[in-house]
PLY file of the C-alpha trace (Angstrom):
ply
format ascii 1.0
element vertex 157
property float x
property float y
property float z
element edge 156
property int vertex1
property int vertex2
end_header
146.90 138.86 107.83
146.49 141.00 104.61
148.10 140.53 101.46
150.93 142.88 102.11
152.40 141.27 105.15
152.83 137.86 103.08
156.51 137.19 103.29
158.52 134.22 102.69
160.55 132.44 105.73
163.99 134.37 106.78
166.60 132.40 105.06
164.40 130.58 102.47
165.70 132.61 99.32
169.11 134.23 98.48
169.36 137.20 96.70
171.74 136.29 93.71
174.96 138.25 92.82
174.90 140.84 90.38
177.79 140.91 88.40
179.32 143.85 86.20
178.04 146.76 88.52
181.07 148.09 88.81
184.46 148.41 90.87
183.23 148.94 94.35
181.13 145.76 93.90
183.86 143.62 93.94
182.44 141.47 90.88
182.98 144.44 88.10
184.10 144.53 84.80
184.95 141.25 84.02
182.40 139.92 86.60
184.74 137.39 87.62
185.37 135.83 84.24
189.00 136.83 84.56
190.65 137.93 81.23
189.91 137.30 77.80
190.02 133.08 76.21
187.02 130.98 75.84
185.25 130.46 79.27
184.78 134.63 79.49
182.63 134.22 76.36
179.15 134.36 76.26
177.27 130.86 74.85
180.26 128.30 75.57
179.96 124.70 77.52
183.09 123.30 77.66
181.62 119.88 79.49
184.65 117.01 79.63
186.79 119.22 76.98
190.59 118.31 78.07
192.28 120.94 76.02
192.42 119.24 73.04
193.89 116.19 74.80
191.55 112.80 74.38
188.91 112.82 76.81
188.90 110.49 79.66
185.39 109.32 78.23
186.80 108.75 74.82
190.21 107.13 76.34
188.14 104.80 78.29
187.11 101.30 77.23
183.82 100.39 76.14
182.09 97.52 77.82
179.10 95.49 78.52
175.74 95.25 76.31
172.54 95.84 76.89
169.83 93.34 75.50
167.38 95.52 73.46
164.23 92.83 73.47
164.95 91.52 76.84
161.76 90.61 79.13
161.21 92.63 82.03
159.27 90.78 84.89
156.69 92.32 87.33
158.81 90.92 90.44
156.23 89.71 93.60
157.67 88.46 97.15
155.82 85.69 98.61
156.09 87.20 101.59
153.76 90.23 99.96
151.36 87.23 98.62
150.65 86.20 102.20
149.89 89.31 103.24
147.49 90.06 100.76
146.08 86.60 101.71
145.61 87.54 104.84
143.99 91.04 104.39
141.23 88.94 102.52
142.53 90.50 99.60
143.41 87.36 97.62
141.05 83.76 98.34
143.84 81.32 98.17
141.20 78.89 97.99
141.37 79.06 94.55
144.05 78.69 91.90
146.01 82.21 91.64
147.03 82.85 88.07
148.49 87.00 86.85
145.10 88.65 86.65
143.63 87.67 90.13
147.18 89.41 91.24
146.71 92.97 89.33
143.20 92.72 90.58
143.55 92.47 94.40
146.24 95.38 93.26
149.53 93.96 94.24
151.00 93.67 91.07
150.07 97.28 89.01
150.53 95.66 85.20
151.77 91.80 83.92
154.68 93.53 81.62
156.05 90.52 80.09
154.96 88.13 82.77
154.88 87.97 86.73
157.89 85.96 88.38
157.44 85.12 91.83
160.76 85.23 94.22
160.75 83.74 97.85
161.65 86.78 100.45
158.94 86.36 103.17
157.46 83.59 104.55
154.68 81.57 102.83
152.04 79.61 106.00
149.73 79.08 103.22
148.48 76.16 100.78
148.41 77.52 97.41
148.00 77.09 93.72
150.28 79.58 91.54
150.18 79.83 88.04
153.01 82.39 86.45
155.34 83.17 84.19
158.57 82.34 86.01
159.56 81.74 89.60
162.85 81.37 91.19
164.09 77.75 92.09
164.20 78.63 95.83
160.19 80.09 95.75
159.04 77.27 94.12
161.10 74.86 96.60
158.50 77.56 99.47
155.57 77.05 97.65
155.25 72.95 97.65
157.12 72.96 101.17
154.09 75.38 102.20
151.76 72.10 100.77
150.80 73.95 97.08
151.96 74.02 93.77
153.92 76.91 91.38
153.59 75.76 87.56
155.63 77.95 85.44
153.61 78.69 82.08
156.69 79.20 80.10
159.86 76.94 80.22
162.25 79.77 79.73
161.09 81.82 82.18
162.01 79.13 85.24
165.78 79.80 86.45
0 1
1 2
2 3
3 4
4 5
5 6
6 7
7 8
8 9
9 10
10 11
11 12
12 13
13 14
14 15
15 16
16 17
17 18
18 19
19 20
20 21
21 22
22 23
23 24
24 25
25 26
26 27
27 28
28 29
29 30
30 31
31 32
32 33
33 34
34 35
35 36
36 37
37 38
38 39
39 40
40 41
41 42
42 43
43 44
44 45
45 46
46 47
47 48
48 49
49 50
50 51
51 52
52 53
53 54
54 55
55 56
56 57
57 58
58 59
59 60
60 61
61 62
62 63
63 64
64 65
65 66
66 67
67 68
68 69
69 70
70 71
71 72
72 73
73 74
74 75
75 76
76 77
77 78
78 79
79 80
80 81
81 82
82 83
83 84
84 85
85 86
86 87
87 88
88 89
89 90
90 91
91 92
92 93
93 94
94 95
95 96
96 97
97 98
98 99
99 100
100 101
101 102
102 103
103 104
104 105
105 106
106 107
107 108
108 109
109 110
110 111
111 112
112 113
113 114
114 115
115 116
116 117
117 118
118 119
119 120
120 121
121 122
122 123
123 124
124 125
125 126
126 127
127 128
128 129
129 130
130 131
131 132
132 133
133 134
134 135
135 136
136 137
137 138
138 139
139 140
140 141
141 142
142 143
143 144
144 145
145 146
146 147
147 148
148 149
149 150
150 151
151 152
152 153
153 154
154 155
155 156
């Protein structure tokens, strides 16, 4: 193969219309603007303009809120937590607070806290230490023979 012969797949570009090249073309002249008015201008964006009339956007409603200091959780299955325990990658031997999670690697950074929620199933006897859990993971946890403490009160739903 030389340098030459390099070609891209059949079909994988299309060669775009040229407009304005005259009447046998088919796209001449106006290059399918139509006549005159606004939209065979150059430089105009006419996104959700109703003609003047009041934009369905604008005519709408506003609703809902969005909480500008609210917590965001790093969310962690127990299901996942058994895995890892499994794969050696967590001892559950001993008690597993936030930082033995980011370093076995299942949970990338704390954010504002780790909560624990109980998809998966949980064989083994453990000691977690977090920032919140859900009622039905901690209901897992001491049915699995260990213990969930929840570091901060609000944080337990």
């Amino acid at each position: 193969m030389k340098l030459h012969e390099l070609r891209d797949n059949p079909g994988a570009t299309k060669t775009k219309k040229r407009v304005g090249r005259g009447p046998g073309s088919g796209k001449g002249k106006t290059a399918g603007r139509g006549i005159k008015g606004q939209k065979s201008r150059s430089g105009v964006a006419i996104k959700g303009f109703e003609g003047g009339q009041m934009p369905i956007y604008q005519r709408l409603p506003k609703r809902g809120f969005t909480k500008p200091n609210r917590k965001k959780y790093a969310v962690v299955n127990l299901g996942l937590i058994q895995k890892f325990i499994d794969a050696k990658k967590i001892d559950a031997k001993n008690p597993i607070t936030e930082d033995v999670l980011v370093e076995s690697g299942l949970v990338r950074r704390k954010l504002d806290g780790v909560r624990i929620l109980s998809k998966g199933e949980l064989t083994t006897k453990l000691t977690l230490e977090v920032t919140g859990a859900s009622k039905s993971a901690i209901d897992a946890v001491e049915k699995a023979g260990g213990s969930l403490t929840v570091t901060t009160a609000q944080a337990a739903e």
